[in-house]
DONU-160580 format. One record per residue (C-alpha): x, y, z; residue number from 1. Coordinates in Angstrom, 1 decimal, padded with zeros to 4 digits. Each point is the difference from the previous one (the first is absolute). Layout:
BEGIN
+--------+--------+--------+-----+
:      u :      v :      w :  nr :
+--------+--------+--------+-----+
:      X :      Y :      Z : NUM :
...
+--------+--------+--------+-----+
This chain:
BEGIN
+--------+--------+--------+-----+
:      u :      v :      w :  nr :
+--------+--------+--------+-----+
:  126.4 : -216.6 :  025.1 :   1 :
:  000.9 : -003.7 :  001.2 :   2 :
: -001.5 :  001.2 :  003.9 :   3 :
: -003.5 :  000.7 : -002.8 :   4 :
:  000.5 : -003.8 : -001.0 :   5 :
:  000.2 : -001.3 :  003.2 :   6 :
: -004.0 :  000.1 :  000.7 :   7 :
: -002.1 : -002.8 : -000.9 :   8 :
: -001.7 :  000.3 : -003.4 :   9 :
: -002.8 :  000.0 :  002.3 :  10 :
:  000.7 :  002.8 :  001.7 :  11 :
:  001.3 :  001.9 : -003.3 :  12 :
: -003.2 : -000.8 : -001.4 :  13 :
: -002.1 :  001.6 :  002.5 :  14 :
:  002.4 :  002.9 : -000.2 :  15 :
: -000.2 :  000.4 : -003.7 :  16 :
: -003.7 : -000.9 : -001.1 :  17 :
: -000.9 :  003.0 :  003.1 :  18 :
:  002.7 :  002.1 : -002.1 :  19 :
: -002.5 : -000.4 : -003.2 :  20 :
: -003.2 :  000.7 :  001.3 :  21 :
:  000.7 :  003.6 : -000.9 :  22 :
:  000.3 : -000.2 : -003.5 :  23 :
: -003.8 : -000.2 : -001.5 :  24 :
:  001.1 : -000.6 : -003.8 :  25 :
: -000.3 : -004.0 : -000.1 :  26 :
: -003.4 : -000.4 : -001.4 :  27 :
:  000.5 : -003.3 : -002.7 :  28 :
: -003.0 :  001.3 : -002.4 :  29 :
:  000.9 :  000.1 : -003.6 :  30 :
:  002.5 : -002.7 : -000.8 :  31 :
: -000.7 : -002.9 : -002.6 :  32 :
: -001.1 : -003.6 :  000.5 :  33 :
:  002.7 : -002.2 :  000.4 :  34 :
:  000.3 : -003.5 :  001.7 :  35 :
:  002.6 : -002.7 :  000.2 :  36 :
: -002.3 : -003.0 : -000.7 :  37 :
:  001.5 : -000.2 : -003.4 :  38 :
:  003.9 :  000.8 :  000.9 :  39 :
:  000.0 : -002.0 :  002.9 :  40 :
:  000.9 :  003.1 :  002.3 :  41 :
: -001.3 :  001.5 :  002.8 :  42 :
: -002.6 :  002.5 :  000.9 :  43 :
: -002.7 :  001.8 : -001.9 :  44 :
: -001.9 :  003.3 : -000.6 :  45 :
: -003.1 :  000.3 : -001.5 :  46 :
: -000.8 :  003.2 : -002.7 :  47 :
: -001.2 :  002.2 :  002.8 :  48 :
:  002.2 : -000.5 :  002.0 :  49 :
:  000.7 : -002.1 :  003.1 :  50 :
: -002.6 : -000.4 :  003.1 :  51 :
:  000.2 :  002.9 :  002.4 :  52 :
: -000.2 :  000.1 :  003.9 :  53 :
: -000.2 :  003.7 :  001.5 :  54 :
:  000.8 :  001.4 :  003.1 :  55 :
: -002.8 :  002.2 :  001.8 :  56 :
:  001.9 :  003.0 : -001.4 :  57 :
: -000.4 : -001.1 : -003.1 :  58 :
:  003.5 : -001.1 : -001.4 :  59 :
:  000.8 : -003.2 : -001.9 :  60 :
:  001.5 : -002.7 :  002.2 :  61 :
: -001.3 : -003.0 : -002.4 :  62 :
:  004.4 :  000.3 : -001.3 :  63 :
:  002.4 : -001.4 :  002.2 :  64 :
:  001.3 :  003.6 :  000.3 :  65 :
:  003.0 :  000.9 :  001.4 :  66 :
:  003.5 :  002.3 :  000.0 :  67 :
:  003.6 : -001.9 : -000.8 :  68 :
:  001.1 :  001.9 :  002.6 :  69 :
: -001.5 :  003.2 :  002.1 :  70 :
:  004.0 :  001.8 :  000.5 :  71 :
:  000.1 :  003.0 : -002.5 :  72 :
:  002.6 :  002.5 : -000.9 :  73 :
: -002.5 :  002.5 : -000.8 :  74 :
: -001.6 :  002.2 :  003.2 :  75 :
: -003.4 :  000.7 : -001.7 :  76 :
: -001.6 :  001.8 :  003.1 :  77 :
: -003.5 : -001.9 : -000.6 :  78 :
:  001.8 : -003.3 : -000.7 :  79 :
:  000.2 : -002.2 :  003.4 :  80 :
:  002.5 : -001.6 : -001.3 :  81 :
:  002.0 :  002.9 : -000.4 :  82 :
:  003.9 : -000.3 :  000.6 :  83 :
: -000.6 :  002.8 :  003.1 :  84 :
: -002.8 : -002.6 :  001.5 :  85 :
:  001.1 : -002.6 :  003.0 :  86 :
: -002.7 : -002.6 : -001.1 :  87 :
:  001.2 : -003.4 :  000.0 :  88 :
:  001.7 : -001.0 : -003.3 :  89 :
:  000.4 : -003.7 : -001.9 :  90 :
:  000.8 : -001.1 : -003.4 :  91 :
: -000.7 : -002.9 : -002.0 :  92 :
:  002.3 : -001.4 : -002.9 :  93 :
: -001.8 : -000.6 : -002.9 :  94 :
:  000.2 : -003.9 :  000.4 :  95 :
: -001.9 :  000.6 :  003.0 :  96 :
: -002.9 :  001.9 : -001.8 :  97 :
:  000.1 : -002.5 : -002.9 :  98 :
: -000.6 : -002.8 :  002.6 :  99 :
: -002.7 :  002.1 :  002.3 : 100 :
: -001.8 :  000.7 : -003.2 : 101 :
: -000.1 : -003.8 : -001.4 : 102 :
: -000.6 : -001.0 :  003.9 : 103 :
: -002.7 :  002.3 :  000.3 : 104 :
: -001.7 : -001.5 : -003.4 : 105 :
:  000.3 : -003.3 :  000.6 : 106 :
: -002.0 :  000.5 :  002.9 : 107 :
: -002.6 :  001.8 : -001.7 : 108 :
:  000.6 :  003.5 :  001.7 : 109 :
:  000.4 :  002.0 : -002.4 : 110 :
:  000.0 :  000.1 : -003.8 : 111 :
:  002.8 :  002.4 : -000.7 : 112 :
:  002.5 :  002.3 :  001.1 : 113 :
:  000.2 :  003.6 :  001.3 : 114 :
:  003.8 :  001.2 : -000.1 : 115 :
:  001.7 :  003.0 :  001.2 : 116 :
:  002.7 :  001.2 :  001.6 : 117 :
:  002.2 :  002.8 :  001.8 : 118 :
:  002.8 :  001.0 : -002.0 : 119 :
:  003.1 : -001.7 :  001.4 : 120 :
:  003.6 :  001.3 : -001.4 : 121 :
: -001.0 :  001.1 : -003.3 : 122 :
: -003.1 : -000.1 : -001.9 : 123 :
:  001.3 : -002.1 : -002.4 : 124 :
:  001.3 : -002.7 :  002.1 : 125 :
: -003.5 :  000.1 :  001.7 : 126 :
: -002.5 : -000.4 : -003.4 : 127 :
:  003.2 : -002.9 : -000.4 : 128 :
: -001.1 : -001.6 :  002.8 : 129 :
: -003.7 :  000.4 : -000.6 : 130 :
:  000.2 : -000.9 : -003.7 : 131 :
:  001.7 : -003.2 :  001.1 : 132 :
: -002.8 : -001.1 :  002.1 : 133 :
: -002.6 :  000.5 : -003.1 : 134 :
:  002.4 : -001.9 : -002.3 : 135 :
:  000.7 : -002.8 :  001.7 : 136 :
: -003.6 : -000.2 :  000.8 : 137 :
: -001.0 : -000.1 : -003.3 : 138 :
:  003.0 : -001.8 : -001.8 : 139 :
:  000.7 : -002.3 :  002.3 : 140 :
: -002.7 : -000.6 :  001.7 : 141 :
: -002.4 :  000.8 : -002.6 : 142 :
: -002.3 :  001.3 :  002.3 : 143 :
: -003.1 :  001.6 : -002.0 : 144 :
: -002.3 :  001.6 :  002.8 : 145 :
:  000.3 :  003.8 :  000.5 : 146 :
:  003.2 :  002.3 :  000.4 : 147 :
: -000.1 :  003.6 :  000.6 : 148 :
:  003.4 :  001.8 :  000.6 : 149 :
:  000.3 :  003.6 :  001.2 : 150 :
:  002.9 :  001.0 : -001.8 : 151 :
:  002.1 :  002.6 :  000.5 : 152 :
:  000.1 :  002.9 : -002.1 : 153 :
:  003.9 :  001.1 :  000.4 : 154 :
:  001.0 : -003.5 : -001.1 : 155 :
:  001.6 : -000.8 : -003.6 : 156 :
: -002.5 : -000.3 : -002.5 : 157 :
:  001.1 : -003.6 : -000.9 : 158 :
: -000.8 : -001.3 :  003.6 : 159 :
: -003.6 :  001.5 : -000.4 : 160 :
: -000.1 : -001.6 : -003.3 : 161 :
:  000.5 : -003.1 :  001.1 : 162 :
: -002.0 :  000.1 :  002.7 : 163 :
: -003.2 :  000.6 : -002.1 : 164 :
:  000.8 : -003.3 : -002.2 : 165 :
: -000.5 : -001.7 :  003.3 : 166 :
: -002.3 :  002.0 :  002.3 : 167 :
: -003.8 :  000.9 : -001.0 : 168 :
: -000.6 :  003.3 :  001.3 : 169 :
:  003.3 :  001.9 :  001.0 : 170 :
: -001.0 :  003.3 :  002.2 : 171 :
:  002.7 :  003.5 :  000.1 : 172 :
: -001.8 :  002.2 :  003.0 : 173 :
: -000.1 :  003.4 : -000.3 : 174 :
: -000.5 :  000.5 :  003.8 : 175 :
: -001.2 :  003.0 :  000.4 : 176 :
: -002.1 :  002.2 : -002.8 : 177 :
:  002.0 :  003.1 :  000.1 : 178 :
:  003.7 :  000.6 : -001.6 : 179 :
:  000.5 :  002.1 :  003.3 : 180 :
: -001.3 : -002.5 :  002.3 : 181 :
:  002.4 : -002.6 : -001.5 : 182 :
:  003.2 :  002.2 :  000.7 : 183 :
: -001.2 :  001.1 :  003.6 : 184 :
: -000.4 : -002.8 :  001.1 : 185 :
:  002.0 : -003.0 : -002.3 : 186 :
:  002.7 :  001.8 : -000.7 : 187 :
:  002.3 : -002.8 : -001.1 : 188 :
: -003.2 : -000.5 : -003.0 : 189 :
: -000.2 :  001.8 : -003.1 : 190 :
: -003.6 :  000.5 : -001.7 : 191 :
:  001.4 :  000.0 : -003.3 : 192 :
:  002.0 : -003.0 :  000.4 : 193 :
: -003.6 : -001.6 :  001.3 : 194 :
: -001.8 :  001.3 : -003.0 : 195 :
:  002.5 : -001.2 : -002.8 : 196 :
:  000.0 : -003.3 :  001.0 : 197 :
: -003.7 :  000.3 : -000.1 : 198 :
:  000.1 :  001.1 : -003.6 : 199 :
:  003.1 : -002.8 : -001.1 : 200 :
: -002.3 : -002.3 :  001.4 : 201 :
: -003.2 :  000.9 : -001.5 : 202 :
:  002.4 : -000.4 : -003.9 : 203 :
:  000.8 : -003.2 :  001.2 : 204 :
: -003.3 : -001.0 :  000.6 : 205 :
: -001.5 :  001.5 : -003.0 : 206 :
:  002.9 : -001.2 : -002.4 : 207 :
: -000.5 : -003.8 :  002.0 : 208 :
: -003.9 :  000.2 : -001.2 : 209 :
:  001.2 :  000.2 : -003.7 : 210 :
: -000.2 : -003.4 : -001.8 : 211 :
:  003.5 : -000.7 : -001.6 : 212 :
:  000.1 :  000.0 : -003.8 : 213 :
:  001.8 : -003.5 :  000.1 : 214 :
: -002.4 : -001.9 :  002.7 : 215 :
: -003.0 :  002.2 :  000.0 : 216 :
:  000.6 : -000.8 :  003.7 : 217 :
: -000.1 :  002.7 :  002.8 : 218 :
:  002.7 :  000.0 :  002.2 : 219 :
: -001.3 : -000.5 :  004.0 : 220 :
:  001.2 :  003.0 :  002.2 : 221 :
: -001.9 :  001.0 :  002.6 : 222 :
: -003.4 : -001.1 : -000.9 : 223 :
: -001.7 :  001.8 :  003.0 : 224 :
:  001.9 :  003.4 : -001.0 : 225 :
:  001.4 :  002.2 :  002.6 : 226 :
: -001.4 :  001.8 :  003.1 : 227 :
:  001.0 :  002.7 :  002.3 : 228 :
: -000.9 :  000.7 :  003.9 : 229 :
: -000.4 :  003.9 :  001.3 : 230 :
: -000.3 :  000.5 :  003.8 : 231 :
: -003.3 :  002.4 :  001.2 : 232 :
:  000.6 :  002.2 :  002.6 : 233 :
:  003.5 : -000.2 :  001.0 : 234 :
:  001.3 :  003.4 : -002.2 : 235 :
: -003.0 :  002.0 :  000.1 : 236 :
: -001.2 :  000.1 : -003.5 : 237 :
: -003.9 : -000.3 : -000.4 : 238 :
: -001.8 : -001.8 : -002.1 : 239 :
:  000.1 :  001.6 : -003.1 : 240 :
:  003.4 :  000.2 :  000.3 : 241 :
:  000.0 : -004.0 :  000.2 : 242 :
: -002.5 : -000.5 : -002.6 : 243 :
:  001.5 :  002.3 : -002.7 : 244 :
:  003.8 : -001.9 :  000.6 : 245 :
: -002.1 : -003.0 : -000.5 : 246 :
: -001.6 :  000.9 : -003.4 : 247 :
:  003.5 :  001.0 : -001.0 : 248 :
:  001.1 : -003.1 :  000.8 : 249 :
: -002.6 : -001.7 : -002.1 : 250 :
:  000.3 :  001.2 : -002.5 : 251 :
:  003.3 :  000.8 : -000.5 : 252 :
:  001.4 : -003.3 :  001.2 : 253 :
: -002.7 : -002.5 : -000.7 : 254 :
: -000.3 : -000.9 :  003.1 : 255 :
: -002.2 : -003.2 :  001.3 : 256 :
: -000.7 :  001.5 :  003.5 : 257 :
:  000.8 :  002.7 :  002.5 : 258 :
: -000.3 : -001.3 :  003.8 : 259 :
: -000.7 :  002.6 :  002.5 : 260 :
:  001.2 : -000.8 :  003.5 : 261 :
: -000.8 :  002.3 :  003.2 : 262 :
:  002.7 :  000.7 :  001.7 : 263 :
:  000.8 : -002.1 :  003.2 : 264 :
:  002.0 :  002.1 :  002.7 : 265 :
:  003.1 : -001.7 :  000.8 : 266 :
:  002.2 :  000.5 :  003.5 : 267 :
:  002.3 :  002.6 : -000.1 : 268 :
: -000.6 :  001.8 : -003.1 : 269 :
:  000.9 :  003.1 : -001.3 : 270 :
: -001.9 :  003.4 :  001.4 : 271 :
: -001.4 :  000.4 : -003.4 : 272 :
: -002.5 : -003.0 : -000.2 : 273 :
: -003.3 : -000.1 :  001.2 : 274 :
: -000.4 : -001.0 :  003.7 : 275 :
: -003.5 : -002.2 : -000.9 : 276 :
: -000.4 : -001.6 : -003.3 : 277 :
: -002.9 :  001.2 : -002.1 : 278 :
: -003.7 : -001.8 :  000.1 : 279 :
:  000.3 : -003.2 : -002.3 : 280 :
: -002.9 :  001.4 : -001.5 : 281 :
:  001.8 :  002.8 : -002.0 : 282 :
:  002.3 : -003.3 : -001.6 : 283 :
: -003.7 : -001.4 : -000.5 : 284 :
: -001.1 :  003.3 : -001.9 : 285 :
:  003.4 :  000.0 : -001.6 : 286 :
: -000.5 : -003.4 : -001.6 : 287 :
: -003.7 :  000.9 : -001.0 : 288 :
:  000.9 :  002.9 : -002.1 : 289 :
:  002.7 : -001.8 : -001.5 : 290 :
: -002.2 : -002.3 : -001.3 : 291 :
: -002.7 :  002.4 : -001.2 : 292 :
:  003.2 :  001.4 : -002.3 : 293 :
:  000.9 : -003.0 : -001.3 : 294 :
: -003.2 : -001.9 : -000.8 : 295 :
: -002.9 :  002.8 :  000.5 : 296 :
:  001.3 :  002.6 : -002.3 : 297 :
:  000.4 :  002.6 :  002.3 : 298 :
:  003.0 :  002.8 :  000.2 : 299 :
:  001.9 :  000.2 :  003.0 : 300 :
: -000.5 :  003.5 :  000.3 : 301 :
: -003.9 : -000.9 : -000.6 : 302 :
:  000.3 : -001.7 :  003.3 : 303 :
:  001.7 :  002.2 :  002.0 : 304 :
: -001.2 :  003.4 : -001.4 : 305 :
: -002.9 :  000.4 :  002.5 : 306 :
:  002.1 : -001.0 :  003.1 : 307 :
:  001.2 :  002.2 :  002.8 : 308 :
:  003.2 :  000.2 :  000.7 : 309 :
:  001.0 : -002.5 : -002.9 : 310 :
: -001.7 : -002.4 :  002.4 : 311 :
: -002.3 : -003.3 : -000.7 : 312 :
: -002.8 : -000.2 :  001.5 : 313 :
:  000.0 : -002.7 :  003.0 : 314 :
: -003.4 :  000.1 :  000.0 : 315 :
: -001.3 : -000.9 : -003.3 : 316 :
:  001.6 : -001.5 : -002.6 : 317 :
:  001.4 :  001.9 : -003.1 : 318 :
: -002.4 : -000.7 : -002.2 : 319 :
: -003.1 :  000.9 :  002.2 : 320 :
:  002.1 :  003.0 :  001.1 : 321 :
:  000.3 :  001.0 : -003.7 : 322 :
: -003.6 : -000.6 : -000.9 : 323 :
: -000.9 :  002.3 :  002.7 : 324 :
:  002.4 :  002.7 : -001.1 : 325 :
: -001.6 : -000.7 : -003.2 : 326 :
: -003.8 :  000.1 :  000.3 : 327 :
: -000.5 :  001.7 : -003.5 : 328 :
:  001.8 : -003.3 : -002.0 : 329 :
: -003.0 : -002.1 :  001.5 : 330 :
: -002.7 : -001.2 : -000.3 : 331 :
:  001.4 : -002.7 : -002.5 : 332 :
: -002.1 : -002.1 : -002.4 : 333 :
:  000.6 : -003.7 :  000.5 : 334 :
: -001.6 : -000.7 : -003.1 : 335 :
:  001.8 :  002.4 : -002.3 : 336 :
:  003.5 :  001.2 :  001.5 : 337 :
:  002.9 : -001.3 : -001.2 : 338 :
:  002.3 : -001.7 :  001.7 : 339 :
:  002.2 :  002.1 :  001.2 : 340 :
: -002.7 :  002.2 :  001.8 : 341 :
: -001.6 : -003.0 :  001.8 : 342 :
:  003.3 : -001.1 :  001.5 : 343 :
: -000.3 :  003.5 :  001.6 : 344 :
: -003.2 : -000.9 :  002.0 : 345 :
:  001.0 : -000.4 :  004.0 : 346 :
: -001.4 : -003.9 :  000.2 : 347 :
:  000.7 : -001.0 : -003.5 : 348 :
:  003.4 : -001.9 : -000.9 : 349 :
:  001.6 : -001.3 : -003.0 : 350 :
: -001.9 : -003.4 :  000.3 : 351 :
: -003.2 :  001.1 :  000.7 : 352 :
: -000.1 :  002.8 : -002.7 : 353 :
:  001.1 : -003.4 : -002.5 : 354 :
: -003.2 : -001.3 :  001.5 : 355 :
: -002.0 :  003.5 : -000.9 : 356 :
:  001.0 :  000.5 : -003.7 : 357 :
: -000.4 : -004.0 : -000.5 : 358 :
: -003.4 :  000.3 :  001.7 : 359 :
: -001.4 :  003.0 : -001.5 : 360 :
:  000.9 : -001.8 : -003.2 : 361 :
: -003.5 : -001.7 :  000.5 : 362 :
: -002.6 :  002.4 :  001.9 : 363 :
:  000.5 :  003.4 :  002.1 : 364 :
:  000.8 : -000.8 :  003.3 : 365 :
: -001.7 :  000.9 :  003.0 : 366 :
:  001.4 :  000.8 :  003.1 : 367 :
: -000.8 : -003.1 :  001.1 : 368 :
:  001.6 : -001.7 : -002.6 : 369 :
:  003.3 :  001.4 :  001.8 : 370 :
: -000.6 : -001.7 :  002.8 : 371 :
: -000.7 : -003.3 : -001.0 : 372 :
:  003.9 :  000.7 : -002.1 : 373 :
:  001.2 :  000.3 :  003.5 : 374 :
:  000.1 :  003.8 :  000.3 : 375 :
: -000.9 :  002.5 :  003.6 : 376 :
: -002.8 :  001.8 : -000.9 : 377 :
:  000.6 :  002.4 :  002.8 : 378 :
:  002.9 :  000.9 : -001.5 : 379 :
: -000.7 :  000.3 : -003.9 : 380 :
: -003.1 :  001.5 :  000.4 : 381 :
:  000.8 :  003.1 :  000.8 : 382 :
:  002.5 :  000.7 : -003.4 : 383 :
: -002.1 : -002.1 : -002.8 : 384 :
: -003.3 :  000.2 : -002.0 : 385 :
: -001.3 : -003.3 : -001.2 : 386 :
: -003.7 : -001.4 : -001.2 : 387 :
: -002.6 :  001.5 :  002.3 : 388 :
:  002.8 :  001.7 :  002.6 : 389 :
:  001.3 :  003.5 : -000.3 : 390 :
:  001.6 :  000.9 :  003.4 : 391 :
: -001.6 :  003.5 : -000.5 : 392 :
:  001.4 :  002.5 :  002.5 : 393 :
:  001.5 : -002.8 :  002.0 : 394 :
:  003.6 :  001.0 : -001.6 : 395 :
: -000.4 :  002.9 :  000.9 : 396 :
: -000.9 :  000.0 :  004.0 : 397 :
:  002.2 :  001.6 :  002.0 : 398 :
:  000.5 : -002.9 :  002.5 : 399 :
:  000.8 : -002.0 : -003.0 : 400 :
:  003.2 : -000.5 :  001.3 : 401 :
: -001.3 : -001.3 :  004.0 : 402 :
: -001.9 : -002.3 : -001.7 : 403 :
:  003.4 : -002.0 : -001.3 : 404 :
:  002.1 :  000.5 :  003.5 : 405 :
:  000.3 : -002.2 :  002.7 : 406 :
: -002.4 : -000.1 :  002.7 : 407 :
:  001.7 :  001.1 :  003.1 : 408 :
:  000.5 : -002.9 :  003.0 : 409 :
: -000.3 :  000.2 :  003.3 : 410 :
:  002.7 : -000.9 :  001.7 : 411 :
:  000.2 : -002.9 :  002.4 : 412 :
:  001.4 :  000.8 :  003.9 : 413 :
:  000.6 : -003.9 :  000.8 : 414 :
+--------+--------+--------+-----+
């Protein structure tokens, strides 16, 4: 371990923050507002969160975001920083990622901190380490901008607890969606070890939101909740598959978020992963009907009911591609659905349907009216009725669907 130490924190830095990019859980949405003007402490984070930067693929890098160290007992066969791997190791101490962090502030690079880690001699001693780093930050230091930990869900439960009276979001990844997937191929992990931490946490959580009968106070732990992170592609499962892990999650943990990440080939991996990592657009579908489940109403087997294979379509979106499978829910009304059936209209989202039922308040809207709220006509137009429009057999056209896909390109020799 002391040949790890001998590199420059430079050079560890590099090493480690490259280590990171792989996890995709380190969004900072959801925390509370907090600033040190009053306490005299350092750092801040506003109610929605901290500012976010993001990479072309998408991920946060707004965090300084990286591993305590990249070795790993484990040999997870999608992990590149397996034990079996030969990629170049380092370590930090967690003085060194207290400093980096505070460093990194000061400077006006970040506004909070992204922590993980490889599990180095025991779980325990590694959420130690880690829990250290968030302590000291926030005793000591009283650092105030944004912490999220991934913790690690073999650890003692007292060392996650204290972890979430310091951190704002903590994150236990599932990994992979499937029970069978898990075993194959992180065999060292146990699913139900993973999911019971998930549900201790979520007790904590709840039982931290109750005021006391003494203060009338509620207790802080882990304001921005708890997350997970599944990797697409790497096992095999399809969509649904993903999707229906993820509504159990939800909804049996509580859960804040669920990060999908494509899986990134790594040098000599096992026989059993994928050669080529799948299209970044099936993360993008992933994340799309994620969202219609949690804010659009819709069932997760709604969304995937119509799809071959189990499949998204890369194509459309979900929501279009349900709309089509659905031609006999539509036309809707704008000026007498409810809610709930409007947020089903490919075009329409949650703000601009708050702009519908306040608008209609006044006069039916016209078609126009949409528009001047902001909305494509050319792709409501087709699945509503409004003053003076009815789409007549437009719904039903049997090219309904070229109408909504990409124009093909030509393309270019030079």
């Amino acid at each position: 371990m002391n040949i790890l130490m001998k590199k420059s924190l430079t050079e560890r830095l590099a090493i480690l923050s490259d280590a990171a990019k792989y996890d995709a859980s380190c969004a900072s949405s959801g925390t509370v507002k907090r600033d040190s003007h009053a306490s005299g402490g350092l750092g801040s984070t506003e109610g929605s969160g901290i500012c976010h930067a993001y990479a072309p693929d998408g991920r946060c890098i707004s965090l300084l975001k990286i591993l305590l160290t990249n070795f790993c007992i484990y040999d997870c066969a999608y992990c590149v920083n397996r034990s079996s791997s030969n990629v170049e190791r380092a370590r930090f101490t967690p003085e060194e990622v207290i400093w980096l962090t505070l460093e990194f502030y000061r400077r006006n690079y970040i506004e909070g901190l992204f922590l993980s880690s490889g599990i180095i001699r025991s779980s325990d001693y590694t959420m130690e380490q880690m829990v250290r780093v968030v302590r000291e930050l926030r005793v000591t230091h009283n650092f105030r901008g944004y912490i999220h930990l991934k913790s690690i869900p073999e650890a003692s439960p007292h060392l996650i607890e204290e972890a979430g009276l310091h951190a704002d979001r903590l994150s236990l990844n599932i990994e992979l969606p499937t029970d069978s997937g898990i075993t194959r191929f992180a065999p060292e992990k146990k699913p139900a070890n993973i999911r019971r931490s998930m549900g201790d946490l979520r007790l904590k959580i709840e039982a931290a939101g109750e005021p006391t009968l003494r203060t009338k106070k509620r207790q802080r732990f882990v304001p921005a909740g708890q997350s997970t992170q599944m990797i697409v592609g790497a096992d095999g499962a399809n969509d649904a598959t993903i999707l229906a892990t993820s509504g159990r999650l939800y909804s049996s943990y509580g859960l804040k978020r669920v990060y999908y990440s494509a899986f990134s080939p790594i040098p000599d991996s096992s026989k059993n992963l994928p050669l080529i990592k799948p299209p970044l657009m099936r993360e993008h579908r992933l994340y799309q009907a994620d969202w219609l489940y949690r804010f659009y109403g819709f069932g997760i087997d709604e969304i995937t009911a119509n799809q071959a294979g189990g499949m998204l379509d890369l194509t459309l979106d979900p929501k279009l591609a349900w709309a089509l499978a659905n031609r006999a829910e539509f036309p809707v009304d704008i000026n007498k659905a409810e809610r709930e059936r409007l947020l089903r209209v490919p075009g329409l989202g949650t703000k601009t349907v708050k702009a519908i039922v306040w608008a209609r308040r006044f006069r039916r809207l016209r078609i126009d009216d949409l528009q001047r709220l902001g909305i494509s006509i050319k792709k409501v137009q087709s699945f509503i009725s409004a003053e003076g429009w009815s789409p007549r057999r437009l719904i039903d056209r049997p090219d309904l669907r070229a109408m909504f896909e990409p124009q093909p390109e030509q393309l270019s020799l030079l």
